[in-house]
C-alpha positions in Angstrom: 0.0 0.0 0.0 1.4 3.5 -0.8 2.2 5.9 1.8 -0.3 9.3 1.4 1.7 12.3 1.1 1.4 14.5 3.7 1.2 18.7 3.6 1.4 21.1 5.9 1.2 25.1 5.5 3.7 27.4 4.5 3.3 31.0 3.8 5.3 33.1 1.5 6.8 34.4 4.7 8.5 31.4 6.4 10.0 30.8 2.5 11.2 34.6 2.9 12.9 33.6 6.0 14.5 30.6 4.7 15.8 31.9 2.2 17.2 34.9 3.9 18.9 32.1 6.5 20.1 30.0 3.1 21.5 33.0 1.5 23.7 34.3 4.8 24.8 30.3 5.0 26.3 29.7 1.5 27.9 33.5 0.9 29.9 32.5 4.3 31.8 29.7 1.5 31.4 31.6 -1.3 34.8 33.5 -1.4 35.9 29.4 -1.5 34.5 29.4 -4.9 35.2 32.9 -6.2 39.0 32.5 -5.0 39.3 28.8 -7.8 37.1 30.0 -10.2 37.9 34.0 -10.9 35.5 35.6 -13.3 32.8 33.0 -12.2 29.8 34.9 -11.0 27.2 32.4 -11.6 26.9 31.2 -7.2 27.1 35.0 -6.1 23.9 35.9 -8.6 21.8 33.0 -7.3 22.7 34.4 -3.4 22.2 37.8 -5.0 19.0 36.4 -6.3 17.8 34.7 -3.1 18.1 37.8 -1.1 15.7 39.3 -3.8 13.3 37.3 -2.6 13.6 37.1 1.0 14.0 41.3 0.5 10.1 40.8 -0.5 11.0 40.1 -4.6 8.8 37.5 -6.4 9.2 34.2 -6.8 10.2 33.9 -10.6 11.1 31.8 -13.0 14.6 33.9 -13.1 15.5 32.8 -9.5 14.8 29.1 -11.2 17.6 29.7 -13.3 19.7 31.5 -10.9 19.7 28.5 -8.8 20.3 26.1 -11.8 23.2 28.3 -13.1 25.1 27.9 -9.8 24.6 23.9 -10.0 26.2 24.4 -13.7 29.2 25.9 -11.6 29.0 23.6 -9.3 29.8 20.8 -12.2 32.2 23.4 -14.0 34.3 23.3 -11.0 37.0 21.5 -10.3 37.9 21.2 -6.6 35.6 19.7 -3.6 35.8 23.0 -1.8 34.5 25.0 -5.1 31.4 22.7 -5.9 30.6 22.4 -2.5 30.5 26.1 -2.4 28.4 26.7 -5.6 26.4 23.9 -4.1 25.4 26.1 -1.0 24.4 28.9 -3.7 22.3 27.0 -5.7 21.0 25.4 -2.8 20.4 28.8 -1.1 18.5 30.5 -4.3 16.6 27.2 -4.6 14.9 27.2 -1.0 12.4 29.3 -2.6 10.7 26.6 -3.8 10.9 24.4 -0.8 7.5 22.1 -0.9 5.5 22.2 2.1 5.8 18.4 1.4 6.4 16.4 4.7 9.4 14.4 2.8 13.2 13.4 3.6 14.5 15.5 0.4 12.6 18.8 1.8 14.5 18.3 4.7 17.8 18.2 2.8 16.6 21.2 0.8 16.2 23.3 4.0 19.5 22.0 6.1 21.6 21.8 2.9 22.9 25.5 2.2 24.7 25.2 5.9 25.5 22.1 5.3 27.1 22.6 1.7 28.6 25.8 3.1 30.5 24.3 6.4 31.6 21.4 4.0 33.0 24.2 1.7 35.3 25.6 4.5 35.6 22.4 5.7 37.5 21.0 2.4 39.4 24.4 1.4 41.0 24.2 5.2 42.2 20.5 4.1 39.1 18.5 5.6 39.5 19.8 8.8 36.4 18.6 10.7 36.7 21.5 13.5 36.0 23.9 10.4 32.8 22.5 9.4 31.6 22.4 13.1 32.3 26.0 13.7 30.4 26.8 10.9 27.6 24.5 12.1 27.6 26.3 15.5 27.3 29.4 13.5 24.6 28.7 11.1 22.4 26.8 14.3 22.4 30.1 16.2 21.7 32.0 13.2 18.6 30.3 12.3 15.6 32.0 12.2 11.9 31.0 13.9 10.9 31.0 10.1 13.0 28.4 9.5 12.7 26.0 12.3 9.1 26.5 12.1 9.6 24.4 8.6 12.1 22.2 9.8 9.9 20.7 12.6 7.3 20.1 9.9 9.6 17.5 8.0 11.4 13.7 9.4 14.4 14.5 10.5 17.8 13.5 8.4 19.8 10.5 9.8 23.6 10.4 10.3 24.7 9.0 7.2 28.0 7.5 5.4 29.4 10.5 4.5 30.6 13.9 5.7 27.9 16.2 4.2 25.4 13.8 5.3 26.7 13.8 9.2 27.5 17.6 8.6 23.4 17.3 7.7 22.0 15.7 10.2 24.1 18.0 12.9 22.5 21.3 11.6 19.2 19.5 11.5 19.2 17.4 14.8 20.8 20.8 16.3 18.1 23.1 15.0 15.4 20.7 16.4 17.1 20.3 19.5 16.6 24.5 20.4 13.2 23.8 20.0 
């Protein structure tokens, strides 16, 4: 038997604030990308984009784009620490389209510009793990009612294999935890 998907509400507002949270998170890495990949604006104008939004913009089909143009860094790059970074961005300019959709991968979509961000610093420090938690402590008391409002809406994420997915469930088991 399938499972029935479960909504919740979400007003334009908490999205504001999520983004606004998601854009301060990945420009924290984004000198990581600018630094390996020079003349490479495609990350900053998606963070430039999201803050469009969270400033009160529309939601448009160029913040879409933004978003997508930042993945295409992220795949143009060629160092962890760069498409980690571009990651974050496209991450951040995406979260305007979070799904009020009680689901795993909306949970990653909310968590993942800190967590793509403290990976970021992470890797360009040489994978020093103390990096990525100071950056975790940071975006945790940074985060906004908005956006644990949405968080404790969703499952949470589970440690997983890898780094990003630990780094993950740290920002989300942390955020949950103030609550």
């Amino acid at each position: 038997m399938a499972r029935e998907a479960k909504y919740f509400s979400l007003s334009l507002e908490s999205l504001r604030s999520l983004g606004s949270w998601a854009a301060d998170c990945a420009e924290r890495a984004l000198t990581v990308y600018e630094n390996q990949a020079n003349a490479d604006s495609r990350p900053r104008a998606a963070i430039e984009g999201i803050r469009v939004f969270a400033n009160g913009g529309k939601r448009s089909a160029q913040l879409r784009l933004l978003s997508l143009a930042a993945f295409s860094a992220a795949r143009d790059a060629e160092s962890p620490a760069a498409i980690a970074a571009a990651r974050a961005a496209g991450l951040a300019a995406s979260s305007a389209y979070t799904h009020p959709l009680v689901d795993i991968q909306q949970t990653k979509h909310i968590v993942g510009p800190a967590a793509y961000a403290a990976l970021a610093l992470e890797l360009d420090q040489g994978g020093d793990h103390s990096i990525g938690d100071n950056e975790i402590s940071w975006a945790v008391s940074h985060v906004t009612p908005g956006v644990c409002e949405i968080l404790l809406h969703m499952p949470p994420h589970e440690m997983g294999k890898t780094r990003l997915k630990n780094i993950m469930h740290k920002i989300d088991a942390s955020i949950r935890g103030r609550n």
